[in-house]
Every structure is written in C-alpha cells, then in structure tokens.
N, C-alpha and C positions, 0 to 999 in steps of 0.2 A: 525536734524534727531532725531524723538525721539529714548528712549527706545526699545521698542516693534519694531518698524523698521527696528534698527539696531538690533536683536535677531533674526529676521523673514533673514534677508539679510545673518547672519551669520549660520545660521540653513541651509539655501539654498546651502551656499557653502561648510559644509560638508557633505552634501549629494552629490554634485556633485562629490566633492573628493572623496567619497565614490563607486558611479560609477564607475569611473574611474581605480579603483584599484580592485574593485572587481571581474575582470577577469570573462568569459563566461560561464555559464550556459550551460550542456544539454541540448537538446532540437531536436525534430524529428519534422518533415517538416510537418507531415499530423496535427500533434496538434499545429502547430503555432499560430492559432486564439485564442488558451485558453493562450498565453502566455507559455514562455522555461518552459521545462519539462519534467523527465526523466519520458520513458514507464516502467510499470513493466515489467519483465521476466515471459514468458510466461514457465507455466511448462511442460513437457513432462514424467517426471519421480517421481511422489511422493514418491514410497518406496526409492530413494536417498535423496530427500529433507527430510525425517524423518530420516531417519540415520544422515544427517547433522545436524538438527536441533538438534536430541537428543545428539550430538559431543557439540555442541554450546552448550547446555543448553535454548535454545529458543523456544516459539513458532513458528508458522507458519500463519500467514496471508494469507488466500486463498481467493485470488476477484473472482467473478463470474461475464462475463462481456459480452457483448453484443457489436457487429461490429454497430448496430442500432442504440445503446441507446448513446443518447447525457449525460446526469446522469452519464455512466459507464465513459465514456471521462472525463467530469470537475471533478468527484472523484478523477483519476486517476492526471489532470493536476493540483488541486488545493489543495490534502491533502496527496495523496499516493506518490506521485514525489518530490514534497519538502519532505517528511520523509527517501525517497532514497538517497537526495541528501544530507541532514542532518548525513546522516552516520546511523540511525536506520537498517535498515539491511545495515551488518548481526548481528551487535550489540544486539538489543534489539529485533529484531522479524524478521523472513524470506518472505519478501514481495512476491508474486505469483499471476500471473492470470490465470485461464481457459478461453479462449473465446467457447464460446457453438456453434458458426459456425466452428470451424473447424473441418477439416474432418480426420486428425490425429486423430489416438488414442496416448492414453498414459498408463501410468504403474501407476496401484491405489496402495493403501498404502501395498497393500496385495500380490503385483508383477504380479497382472495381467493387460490384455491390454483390457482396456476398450476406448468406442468414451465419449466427453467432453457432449454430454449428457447423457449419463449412469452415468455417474457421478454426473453429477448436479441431476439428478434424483433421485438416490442413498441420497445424502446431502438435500432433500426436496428443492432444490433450483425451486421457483415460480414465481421471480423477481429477474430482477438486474436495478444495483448492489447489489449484494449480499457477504458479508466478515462475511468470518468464521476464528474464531481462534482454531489452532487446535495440537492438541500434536503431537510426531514424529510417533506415529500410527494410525492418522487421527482422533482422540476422540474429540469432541468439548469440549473447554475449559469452554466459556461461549454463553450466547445467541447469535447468528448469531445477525449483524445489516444490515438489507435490506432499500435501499432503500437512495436518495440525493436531497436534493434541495441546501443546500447552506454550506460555510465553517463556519457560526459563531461560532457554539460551537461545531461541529464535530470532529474539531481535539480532541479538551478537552476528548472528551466522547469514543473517539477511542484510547487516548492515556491513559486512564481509562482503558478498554478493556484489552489493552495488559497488562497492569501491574497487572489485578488479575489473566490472565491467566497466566505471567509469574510465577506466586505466587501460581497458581495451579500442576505446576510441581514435578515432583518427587523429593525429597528433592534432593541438589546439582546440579538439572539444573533451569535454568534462576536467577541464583541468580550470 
C-alpha cells in the first residue's frame, strides 16, 4: 500500500470517528432538503431585543425574509444557522427574522405595533433576503447586504459586517 493510500484510508477513519461523536445537530423538518439547521428566532418585540442587545453590548442582525423565497431558506440553512449553532448569538451579534407574510404585528424599536410590512417598508426593505445590522435603537450600523446565491465568500463578508458594526457601538458595548 502506498503512501498516499494509507493517508487517504486514515483521513477516512478520522472522520468517521468524527461522526460519530459528534452528536446531533438542530434541525426542523421543513428545511431538511438544505441539510440540519437551526431556524432563526422570529422577532415579535424589537424595543426588547434593543434593550437586550444594548445589556450585551451587541448588535442586532435583522433578516428580512420571505415564506417564497428559496434564497431566504439556503441563507438561513447555510450561513445564518451554523453562526446559531456556533455560539455567535448571543455572543457576538443577536440573530432575528421578520417574515413579511405574517399577519402579526410586532413592537418597532419605538414600542409601537406595527405589521412586518410597515416595517420592511419603513427599513427600505425591496428584496430578500435582506440583513441589516443595527444598534439597540434600530440605527443601521452599516450598509444593509441584500440579496444570495451562494456560501463562498458570504460568510467572510458577513462576519466583516458584524465586526465594524460591532466597532461602531457606543464605547463599552460590543467590545
């Protein structure tokens, strides 16, 4: 057996070990075709999420998402859900969705009861996915990023995002 063979044979078995141990994933039954993955927490209450957030020192990560949009799904299963799972929020940033179908309202940054399209309305939201980063009084941190086709460098440029907004905070929070 060469080399390479034998490296290829034992690489295979510690990933299987690997497997094995690595115990069960989240994962909800409608996104099972994107593969295990936590959903975000949908919000109902922004002026609490900013009191929290402004407690933490964090920003807020707000998705704008769509029941339609296959985009807002793979986002969700393939960069937003592994950073849940990863421990980033509530660590490093407060992950949140709005879906624009539903017929609840919720409390804006300002305590009032507004529907998830006055909202999006309100935020220029034109397209989803739509992720805005935003301080405990709803202020956008930095440029909103609209819009997915793939994970290649997304996460990079998302996990950029957060760290200037984190940096944009009032001195002593997100640090």
């Amino acid at each position: 057996m060469s080399r390479l063979e034998n490296f290829i044979i034992r690489q295979g078995f510690v990933l299987v070990l690997l497997g094995l141990f690595a115990g069960p994933v989240p994962a909800d039954e409608e996104g099972a075709e994107n593969g295990p993955h936590t959903r975000l927490v949908e919000v109902d209450d922004l002026q609490a999420l900013g009191q929290t957030a402004r407690q933490a020192g964090v920003p807020i990560l707000l998705m704008f998402a769509s029941e339609e949009c296959p985009y807002c799904e793979r986002l969700e299963a393939e960069v937003l859900g592994p950073m849940v799972l990863a421990g980033d929020d509530p660590r490093r940033v407060l992950l949140r969705k709005v879906m624009l179908e539903t017929a609840d309202s919720l409390r804006d940054f300002q305590g009032r009861m507004v529907s998830a399209d006055e909202l999006a309305r309100r935020k220029g939201v034109d397209m989803v996915p739509a992720l805005y980063l935003l301080d405990g009084t709803g202020r956008e941190l930095v440029p909103r990023i609209v819009g997915y086709t793939s994970p290649d460098f997304y996460p990079a440029y998302l996990d950029q995002a957060i760290d200037v907004a984190r940096g944009l905070l009032p001195r002593g929070e997100g640090r």
